[in-house]
C-alpha positions as CSV (number, residue, x, y, z in Angstrom):
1,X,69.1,169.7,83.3
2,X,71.8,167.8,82.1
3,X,72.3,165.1,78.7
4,X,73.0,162.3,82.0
5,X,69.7,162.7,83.8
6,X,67.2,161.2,81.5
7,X,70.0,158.3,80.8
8,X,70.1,157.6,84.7
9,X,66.8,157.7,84.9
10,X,66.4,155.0,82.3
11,X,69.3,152.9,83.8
12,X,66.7,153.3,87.2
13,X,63.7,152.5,85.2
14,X,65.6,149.1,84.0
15,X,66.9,148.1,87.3
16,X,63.1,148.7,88.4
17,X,61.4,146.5,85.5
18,X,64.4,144.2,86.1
19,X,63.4,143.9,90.6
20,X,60.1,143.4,89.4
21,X,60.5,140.7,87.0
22,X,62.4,138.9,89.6
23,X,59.7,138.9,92.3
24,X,56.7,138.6,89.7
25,X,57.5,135.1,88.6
26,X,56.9,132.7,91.6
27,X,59.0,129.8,92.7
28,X,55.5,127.3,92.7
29,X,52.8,127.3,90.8
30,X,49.0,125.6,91.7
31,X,48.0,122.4,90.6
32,X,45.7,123.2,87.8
33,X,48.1,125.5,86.1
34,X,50.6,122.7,86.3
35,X,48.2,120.4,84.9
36,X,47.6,122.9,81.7
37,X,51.8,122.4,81.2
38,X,51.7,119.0,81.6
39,X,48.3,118.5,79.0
40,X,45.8,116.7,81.2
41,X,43.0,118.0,82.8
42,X,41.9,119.8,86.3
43,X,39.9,116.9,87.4
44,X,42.8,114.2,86.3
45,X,45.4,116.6,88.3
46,X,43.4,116.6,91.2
47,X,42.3,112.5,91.3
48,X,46.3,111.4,91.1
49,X,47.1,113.9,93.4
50,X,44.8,112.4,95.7
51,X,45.5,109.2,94.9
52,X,49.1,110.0,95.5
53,X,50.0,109.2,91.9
54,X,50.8,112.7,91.0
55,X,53.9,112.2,89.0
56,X,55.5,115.3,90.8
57,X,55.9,116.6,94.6
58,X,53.3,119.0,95.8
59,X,54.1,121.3,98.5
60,X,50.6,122.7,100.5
61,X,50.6,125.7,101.8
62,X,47.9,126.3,103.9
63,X,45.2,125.3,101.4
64,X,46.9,125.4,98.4
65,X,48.7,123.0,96.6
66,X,52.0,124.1,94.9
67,X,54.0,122.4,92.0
68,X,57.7,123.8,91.9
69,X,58.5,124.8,88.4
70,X,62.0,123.2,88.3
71,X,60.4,119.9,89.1
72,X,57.8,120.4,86.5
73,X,60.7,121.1,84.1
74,X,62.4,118.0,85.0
75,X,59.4,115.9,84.5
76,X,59.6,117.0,80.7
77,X,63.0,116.7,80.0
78,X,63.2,113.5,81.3
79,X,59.4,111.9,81.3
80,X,60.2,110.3,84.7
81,X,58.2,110.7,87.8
82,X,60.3,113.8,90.2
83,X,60.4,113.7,93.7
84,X,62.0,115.5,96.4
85,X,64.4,113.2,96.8
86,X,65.0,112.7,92.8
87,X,65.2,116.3,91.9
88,X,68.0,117.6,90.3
89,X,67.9,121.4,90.7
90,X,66.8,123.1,94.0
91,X,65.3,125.8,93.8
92,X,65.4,128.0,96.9
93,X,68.9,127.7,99.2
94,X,68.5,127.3,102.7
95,X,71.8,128.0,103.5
96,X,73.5,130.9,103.3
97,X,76.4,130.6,100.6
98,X,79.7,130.4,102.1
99,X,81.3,134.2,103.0
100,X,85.5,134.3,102.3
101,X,87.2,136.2,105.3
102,X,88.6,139.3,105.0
103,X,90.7,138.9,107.5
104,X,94.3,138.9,106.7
């Protein structure tokens, strides 16, 4: 055994905790989560989103209704309503980023 191995196995346990942090924390939250951030209750949440007075966009899923968290973010930086349309961060690219050549 050498002094390296228990120092690349830490550098292996980082990268680990590090992959794992990344795909722990979702994109999207749910609705009443989102309404804990923003200070109101379940109930209210759930009656302006049916209403369609939900200050943010919701995305369903299935089911479920998700919040994205950059939106949410906006909507207390700035205290106006988001929408898809308004939002200043995307979240998720759709496109693959641009590749330079190689060639020569």
């Amino acid at each position: 055994m050498t002094i390296n191995e228990p120092v690349e196995f830490i550098d292996l346990v980082k990268q680990s905790e590090r992959a794992h942090a990344l795909t722990a924390v979702p994109a999207t939250i749910g609705l009443a989560e989102t309404a804990l951030i923003l200070g109101i209750a379940k109930s209210t949440a759930w009656t302006m989103y049916s209403q369609g007075t939900f200050p943010l966009p919701v995305i369903r899923i299935g089911t479920r209704i998700r919040v994205v968290k950059v939106h949410i973010q906006q909507f207390l930086e700035t205290g106006e309503p988001v929408t898809f349309e308004s939002a200043t961060a995307s979240p998720v690219a759709f496109e693959p980023a641009a590749r330079e050549s190689n060639a020569g």
